[in-house]
N, C-alpha and C positions, 0 to 999 in steps of 0.2 A: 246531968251531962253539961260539961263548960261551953259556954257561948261558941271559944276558940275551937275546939271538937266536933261540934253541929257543925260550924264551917268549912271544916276538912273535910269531914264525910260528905254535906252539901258538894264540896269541888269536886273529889275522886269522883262521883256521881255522874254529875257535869259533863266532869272528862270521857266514860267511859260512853257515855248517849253519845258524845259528839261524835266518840269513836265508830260504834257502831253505824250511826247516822252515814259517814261517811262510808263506810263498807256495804251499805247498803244501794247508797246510791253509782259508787262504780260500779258493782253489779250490773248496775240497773241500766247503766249506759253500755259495757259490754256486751250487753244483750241486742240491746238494741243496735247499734252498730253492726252487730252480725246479722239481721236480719233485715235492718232497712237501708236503702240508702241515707248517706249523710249531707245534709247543706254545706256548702262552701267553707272551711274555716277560715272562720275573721282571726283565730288564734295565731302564737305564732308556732310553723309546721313542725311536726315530731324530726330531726335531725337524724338521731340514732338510725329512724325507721328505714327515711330514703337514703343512707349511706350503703344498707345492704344492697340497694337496686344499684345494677352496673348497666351504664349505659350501653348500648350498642355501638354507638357512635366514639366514644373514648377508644374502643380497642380496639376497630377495625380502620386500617387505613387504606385510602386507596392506591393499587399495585400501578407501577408505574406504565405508561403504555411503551409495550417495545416497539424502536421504531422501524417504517417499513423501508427507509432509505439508510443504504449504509455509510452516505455522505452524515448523517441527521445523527447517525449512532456515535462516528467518529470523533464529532462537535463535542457530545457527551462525555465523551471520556478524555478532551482536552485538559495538559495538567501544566502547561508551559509558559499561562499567557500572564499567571498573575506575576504582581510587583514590576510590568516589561514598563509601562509608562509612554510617554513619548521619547523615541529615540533615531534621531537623524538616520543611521544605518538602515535602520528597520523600516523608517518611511522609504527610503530610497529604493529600498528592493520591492516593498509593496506598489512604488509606482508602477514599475517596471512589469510585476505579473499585471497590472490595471490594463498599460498600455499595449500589452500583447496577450488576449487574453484568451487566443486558439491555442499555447502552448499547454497550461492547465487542462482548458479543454479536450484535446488532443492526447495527453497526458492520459487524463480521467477516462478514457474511451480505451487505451489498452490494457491501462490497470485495471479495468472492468471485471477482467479473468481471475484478479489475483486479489483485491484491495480487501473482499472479505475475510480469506484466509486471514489474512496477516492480519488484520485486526483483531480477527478473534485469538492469534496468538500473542498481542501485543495486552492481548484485555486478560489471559491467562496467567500473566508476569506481573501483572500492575503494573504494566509501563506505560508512558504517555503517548495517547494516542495519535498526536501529531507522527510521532516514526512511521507513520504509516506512512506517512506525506514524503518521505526521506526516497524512496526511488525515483519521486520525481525530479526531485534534486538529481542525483545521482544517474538517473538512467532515461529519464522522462517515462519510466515505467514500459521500458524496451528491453528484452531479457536478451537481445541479441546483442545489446550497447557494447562496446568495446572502444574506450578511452587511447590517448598518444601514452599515456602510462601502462597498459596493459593490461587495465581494470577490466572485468567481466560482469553481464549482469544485472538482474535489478539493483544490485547493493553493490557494484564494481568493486569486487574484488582480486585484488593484483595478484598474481601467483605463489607468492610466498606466505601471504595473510589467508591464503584460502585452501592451501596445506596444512597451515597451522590448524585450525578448524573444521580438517577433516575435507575436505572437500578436493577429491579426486580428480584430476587432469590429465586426459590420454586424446590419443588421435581420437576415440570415440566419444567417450563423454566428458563431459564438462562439468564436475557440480557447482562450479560456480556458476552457472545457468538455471541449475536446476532450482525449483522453485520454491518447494518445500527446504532441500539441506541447504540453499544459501539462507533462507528467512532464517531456520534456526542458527546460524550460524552468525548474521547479523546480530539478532538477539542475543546469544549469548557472549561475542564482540562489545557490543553496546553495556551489557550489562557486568561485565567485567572490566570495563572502563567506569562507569558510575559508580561501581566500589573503590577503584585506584582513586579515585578525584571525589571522596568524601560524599559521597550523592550528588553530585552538582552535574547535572543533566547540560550544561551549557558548556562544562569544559569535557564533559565525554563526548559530545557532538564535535567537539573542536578538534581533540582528539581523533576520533572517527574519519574527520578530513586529513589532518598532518600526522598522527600520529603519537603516541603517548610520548615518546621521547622530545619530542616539539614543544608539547603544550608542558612538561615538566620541567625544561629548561628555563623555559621563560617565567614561568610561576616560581623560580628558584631564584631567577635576575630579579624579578621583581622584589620578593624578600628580602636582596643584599641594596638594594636600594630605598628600602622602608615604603615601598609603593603597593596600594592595594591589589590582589591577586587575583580576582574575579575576571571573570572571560572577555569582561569590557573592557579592560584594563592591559589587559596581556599584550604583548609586545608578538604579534601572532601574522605570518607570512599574506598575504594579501587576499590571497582565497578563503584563508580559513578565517579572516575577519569578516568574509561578506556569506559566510558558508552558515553561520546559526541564526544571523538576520532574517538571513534568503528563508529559511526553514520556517520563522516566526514570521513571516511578512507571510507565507506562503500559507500558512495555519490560518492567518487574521483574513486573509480572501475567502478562504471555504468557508471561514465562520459567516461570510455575507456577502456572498458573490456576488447577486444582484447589486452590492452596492456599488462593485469595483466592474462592472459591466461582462461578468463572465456568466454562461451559463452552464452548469455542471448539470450534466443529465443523469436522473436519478439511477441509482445501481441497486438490483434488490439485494436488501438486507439478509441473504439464503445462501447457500454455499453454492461454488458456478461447479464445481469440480469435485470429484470423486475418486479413492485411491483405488483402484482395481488390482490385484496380486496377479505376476505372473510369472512362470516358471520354466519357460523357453525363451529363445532368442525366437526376436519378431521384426519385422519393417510396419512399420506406420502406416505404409500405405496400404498396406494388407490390413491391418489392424482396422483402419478407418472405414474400408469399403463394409467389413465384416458388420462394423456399429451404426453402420449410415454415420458417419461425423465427415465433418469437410476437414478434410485431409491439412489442411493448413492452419485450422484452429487446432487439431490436437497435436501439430507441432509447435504450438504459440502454449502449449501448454505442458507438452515435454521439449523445452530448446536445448537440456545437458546433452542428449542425444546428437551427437553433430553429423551423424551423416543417416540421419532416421531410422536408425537399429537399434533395437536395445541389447548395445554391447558396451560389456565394462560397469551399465550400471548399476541401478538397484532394481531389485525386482518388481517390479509393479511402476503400474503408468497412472497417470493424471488424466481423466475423461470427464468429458460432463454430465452433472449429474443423471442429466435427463437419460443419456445414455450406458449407463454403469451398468446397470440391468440386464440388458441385453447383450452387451458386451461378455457379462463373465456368462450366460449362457452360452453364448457361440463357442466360447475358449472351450467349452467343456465336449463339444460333440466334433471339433475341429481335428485333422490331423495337422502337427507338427511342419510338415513342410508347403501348407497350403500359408503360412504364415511367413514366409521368407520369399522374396525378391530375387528374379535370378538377373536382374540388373549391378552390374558393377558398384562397386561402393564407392562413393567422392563427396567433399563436401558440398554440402546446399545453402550455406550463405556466407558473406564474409563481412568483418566484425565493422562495427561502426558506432562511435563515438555520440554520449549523447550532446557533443555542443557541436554537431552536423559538421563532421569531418570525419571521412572515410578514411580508416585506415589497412586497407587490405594489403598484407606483408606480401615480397615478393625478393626474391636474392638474387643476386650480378657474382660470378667468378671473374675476378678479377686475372686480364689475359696482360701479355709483357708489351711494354708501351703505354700501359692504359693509366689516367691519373683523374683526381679528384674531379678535376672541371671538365674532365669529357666525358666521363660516366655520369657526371649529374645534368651535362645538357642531353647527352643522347637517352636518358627516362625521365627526360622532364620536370627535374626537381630543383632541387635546391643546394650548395654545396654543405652549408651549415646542417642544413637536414641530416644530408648524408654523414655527415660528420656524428649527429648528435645521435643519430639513429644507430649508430656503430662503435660508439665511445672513443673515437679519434680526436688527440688532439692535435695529432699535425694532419701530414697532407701527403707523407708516404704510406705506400702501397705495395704490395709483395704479388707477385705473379700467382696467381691460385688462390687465392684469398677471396674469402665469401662475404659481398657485401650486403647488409639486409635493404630492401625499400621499402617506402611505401606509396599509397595513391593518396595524396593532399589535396587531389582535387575536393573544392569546396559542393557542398552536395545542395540539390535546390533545396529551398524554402517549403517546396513541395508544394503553392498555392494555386489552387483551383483556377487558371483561365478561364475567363468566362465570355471567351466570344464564343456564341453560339452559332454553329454550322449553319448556312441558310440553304445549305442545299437540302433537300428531303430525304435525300441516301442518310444522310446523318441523323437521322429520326430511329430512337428506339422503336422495338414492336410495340412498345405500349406508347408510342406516340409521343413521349415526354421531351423537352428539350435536353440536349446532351452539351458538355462541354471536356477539355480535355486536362486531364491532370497530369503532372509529371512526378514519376514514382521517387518518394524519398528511401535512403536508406536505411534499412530495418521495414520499409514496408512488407507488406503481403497481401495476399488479395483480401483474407480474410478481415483483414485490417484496414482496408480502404473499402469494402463492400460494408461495414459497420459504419465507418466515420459518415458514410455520404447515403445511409439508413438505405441499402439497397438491397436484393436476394442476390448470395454467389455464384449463384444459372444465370442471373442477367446479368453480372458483371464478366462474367467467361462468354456470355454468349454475344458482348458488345465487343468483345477483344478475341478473337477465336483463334488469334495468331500467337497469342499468351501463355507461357507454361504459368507450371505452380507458383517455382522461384520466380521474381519479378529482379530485377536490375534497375540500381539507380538510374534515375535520366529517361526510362522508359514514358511512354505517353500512353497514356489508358486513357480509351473515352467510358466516363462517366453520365449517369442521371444527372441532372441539376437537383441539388434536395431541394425536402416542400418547403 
């Protein structure tokens, strides 16, 4: 055999021990691995192995906390603040909520009733949450508000805008009052204008104020002039330029009240209210005694209703929640006429404007001899008023002719006097110091027995000369809050 031949079979040899060799010893360690523990590897780790382990941690994330204030929710679903920068308009109106900062608050204290709803309808559209903030523009969140233009409402709307959208107007009900079909009605308003104006949420609010034909003409001027068309820009009537500021100054305070020295008392994040179906004509005040509810909240919570029947609207009321329960039980063992009033039907308030100007209508027939400047000194007004209120533009007058008025008187401030009675007749039963407020208009007791954190037994039982309705100018003595 050749030297070179011994050597090859010498390798293969070689090779196949080595081979072996090794099959032996992974064996060996396999084995062992399964049965003993192993020392730390200094190696470097099998990759493949721990790729199969899925962490815990990768897949699960933590759920966001929901929050328990629905000030804290609204922040959340703000969508209007970005690209806003520093902008003179928008400082200016934010001074102005800083400097007066019981309006907000005041504000925040009737929309208590309402603010959740509409959030959660505002969060069902994916619209920005700031619209919630929009009646306090609009109404200071007084569903009774009634504008010198004729506006109604959380969302003031005028009578023609609010037939368009479905929303019914008779001697009985109002849906422009109404709380549920005016929101949808807004909403669908609002969101049919952010279509017409490209999604631009700043000229549908513009819009919103003047009207699509406004903000369309001047975005049309603007064009034939080569001028940019954005809302800042626009050539836009003097309210509706301080009307999207107001709205984003007014955003930028809730986002940090504290900073602007207001304080907004928390509102639970839960719904105040509940729809109850019903299938008679009822008065309110029937209705209330039956649910224990104070009679005047669950008119702050059905106001379409205008003389507390439910006549003309829809069926079913607004109650709270606490209440809904017991309510449709009573409905159900009740007869039909223990639910009606044998009291006359009239109205129970009259409309008021939210920039505190009463406008309660009232009409003059015009008798022979009578002229512009005697009819406006003998009701008190104004002759321009009269004029403007009746669409004259002279100063002739027809004998029989019906002129409309109104009451301009300017409504208080509505602020808490705080000289404290020193006599001891003037001491509540519970001993607390009292002082005297004067009732603004759209108040109610139930509204002033809130603002100043008191029970509605001791606010009727400090005032016992007091109906339900309250009247501007009236003086209620009040607790001093803690």
């Amino acid at each position: 055999m050749s030297s070179s031949i011994r050597k090859s079979i010498n390798s293969d040899a070689l090779t196949r021990l080595a081979q072996a060799i090794a099959v032996a010893v992974s064996a060996t360690l396999a084995g062992c691995s399964s049965h003993a523990p192993q020392p730390e590897a200094t190696h470097t780790p099998n990759v493949a192995a721990r790729a199969k382990q899925k962490p815990i941690w990768l897949s699960e994330k933590p759920s966001p906390q929901i929050p328990q204030d629905v000030w804290e929710r609204m922040r959340q679903g703000f969508q209007l603040q970005d690209n806003v920068g520093v902008n003179p308009r928008i400082e200016q109106q934010r001074l102005w909520f800083a400097s007066n900062p019981s309006f907000l608050e005041n504000a925040g204290e009737r929309g208590s009733l309402y603010i959740h709803y509409i959030v959660e309808r505002l969060e069902e559209r994916n619209m920005p949450l700031e619209l919630a903030l929009l009646p306090v523009i609009e109404s200071a969140y007084n569903p009774m508000a009634y504008s010198r233009a004729n506006a109604v409402g959380l969302w003031q709307f005028i009578p023609s805008t609010g037939r368009y959208f479905n929303l019914r107007q008779t001697r009985f009900y109002d849906g422009r009052r109404d709380i549920t079909a005016s929101t949808t009605a807004a909403m669908d308003y609002l969101t049919r204008l952010h279509d017409m104006f490209n999604g631009d949420w700043l000229l549908a609010l513009a819009a919103y104020n003047a009207g699509e034909g406004t903000v369309s003409r001047a975005i049309e001027r603007n064009e034939k002039l080569g001028l940019p068309t954005d809302y800042w820009n626009l050539p836009l009537p003097a309210e509706t330029q301080a009307y999207v500021p107001k709205l984003l100054a007014l955003s930028q305070v809730v986002l940090a009240p504290e900073a602007y020295g207001v304080n907004l008392n928390p509102i639970a994040n839960e719904p105040y209210f509940q729809v109850v179906e019903i299938n008679q004509r009822m008065d309110l005040s029937k209705v209330a005694a039956v649910a224990n509810i104070d009679e005047d909240e669950l008119f702050q919570l059905n106001p379409a209703f205008k003389q507390r029947t439910t006549i003309d609207g829809p069926q079913h009321l607004l109650v709270p929640t606490s209440k809904a329960q017991l309510l449709t039980t009573s409905l159900q063992t009740m007869r039909p006429e223990e639910l009606i009033s044998k009291k006359p039907l009239k109205p129970v308030f009259e409309g008021s404007d939210s920039t505190a100007v009463a406008s309660a209508k009232r009409s003059y027939r015009v008798k022979r001899g009578d002229n512009l400047g005697s009819i406006a000194k003998a009701n008190n007004v104004d002759v321009k008023d009269l004029q403007r209120w009746n669409k004259l533009s002279g100063k002739n007058l027809k004998p029989g002719q019906t002129l409309v008025m109104q009451d301009t008187s300017k409504r208080s401030a509505g602020r808490i006097n705080t000289v404290v009675a020193a006599n001891a007749k003037t001491k509540s039963p519970d001993k607390k110091p009292q002082s005297k407020y004067k009732v603004q208009q759209g108040d109610s007791l139930y509204i002033v027995a809130k603002r100043f954190n008191v029970e509605m037994q001791h606010l009727k039982r400090w005032n016992p000369r007091v109906g339900q309705a309250l009247k501007p100018g009236q003086m209620l003595t009040v607790s001093n809050p803690h």
